[in-house]
C-alpha positions in Angstrom: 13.0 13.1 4.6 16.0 15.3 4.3 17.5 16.7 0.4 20.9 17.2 0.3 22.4 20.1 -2.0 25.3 21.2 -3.5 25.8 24.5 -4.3 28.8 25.6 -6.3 30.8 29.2 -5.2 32.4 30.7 -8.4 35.2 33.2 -7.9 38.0 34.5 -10.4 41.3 34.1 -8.8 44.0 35.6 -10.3 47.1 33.7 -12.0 49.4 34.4 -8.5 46.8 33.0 -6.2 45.9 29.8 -7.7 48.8 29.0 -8.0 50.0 29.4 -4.4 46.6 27.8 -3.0 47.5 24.8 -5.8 51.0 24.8 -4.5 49.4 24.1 -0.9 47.0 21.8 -1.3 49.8 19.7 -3.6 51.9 19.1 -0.4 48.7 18.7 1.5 47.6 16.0 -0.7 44.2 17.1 -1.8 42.9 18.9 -4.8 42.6 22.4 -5.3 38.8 22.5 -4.3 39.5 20.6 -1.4 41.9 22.7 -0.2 39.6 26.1 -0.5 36.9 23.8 1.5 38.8 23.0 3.9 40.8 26.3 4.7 37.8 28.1 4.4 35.9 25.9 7.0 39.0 26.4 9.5 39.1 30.0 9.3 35.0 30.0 9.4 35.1 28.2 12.4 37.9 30.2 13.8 36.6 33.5 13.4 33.1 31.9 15.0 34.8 31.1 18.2 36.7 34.1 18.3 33.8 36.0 17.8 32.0 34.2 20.9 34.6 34.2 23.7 34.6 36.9 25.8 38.3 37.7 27.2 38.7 39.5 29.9 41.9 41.0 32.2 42.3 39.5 35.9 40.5 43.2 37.2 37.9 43.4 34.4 37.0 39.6 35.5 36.8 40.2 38.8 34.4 43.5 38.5 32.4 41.5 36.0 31.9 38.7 38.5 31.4 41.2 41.4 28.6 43.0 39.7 26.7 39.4 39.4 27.3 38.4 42.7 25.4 42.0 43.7 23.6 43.4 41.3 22.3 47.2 41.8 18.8 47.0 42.6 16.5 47.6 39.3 16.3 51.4 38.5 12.7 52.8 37.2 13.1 52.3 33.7 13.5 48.6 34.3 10.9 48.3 37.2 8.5 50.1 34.0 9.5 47.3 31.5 9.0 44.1 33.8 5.4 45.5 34.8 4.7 46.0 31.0 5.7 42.8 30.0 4.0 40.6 33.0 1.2 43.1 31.7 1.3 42.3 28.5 0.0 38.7 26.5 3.8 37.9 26.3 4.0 37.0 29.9 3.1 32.9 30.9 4.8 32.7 33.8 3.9 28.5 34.3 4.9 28.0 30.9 7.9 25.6 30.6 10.4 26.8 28.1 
């Protein structure tokens, strides 16, 4: 069974704000509240993906690609942490995940 609930986000706005974000969502055709929603959920979503992308030059590309295709081989501090982890309960190495 799943609740659904609404929870209500109280902010003063001054006089100059609300009534450009009213002005908006007027020629928008929705209601103040609506319009807060919904530009809020846009920028949301666009800082998310911005946030996620990684972009990278033509050279930066290619030496991040390069360095995948041949790793350096595993230097001692690394070799240390993969024996202490295959050592340790953490390690199931049939385990399907």
């Amino acid at each position: 069974m799943s609740f659904v609930t609404n929870e209500q986000i109280l902010t003063p706005l001054s006089n100059q704000i609300r009534e450009v974000l009213q002005q908006a969502a007027n020629l928008v055709g929705i209601t103040l509240n609506q319009f807060i929603i919904q530009a809020s959920l846009e920028k949301a979503q666009t800082i998310i993906e911005h946030e996620q992308i990684v972009h990278l030059c033509k050279k930066d590309a290619e030496v991040f690609f390069k360095a995948l295709d041949n790793p350096p081989p595993p230097n001692d501090k690394l070799v240390e942490a993969v024996t202490f982890y295959k050592e340790s309960s953490l390690y199931a190495p049939n385990r399907n995940t």
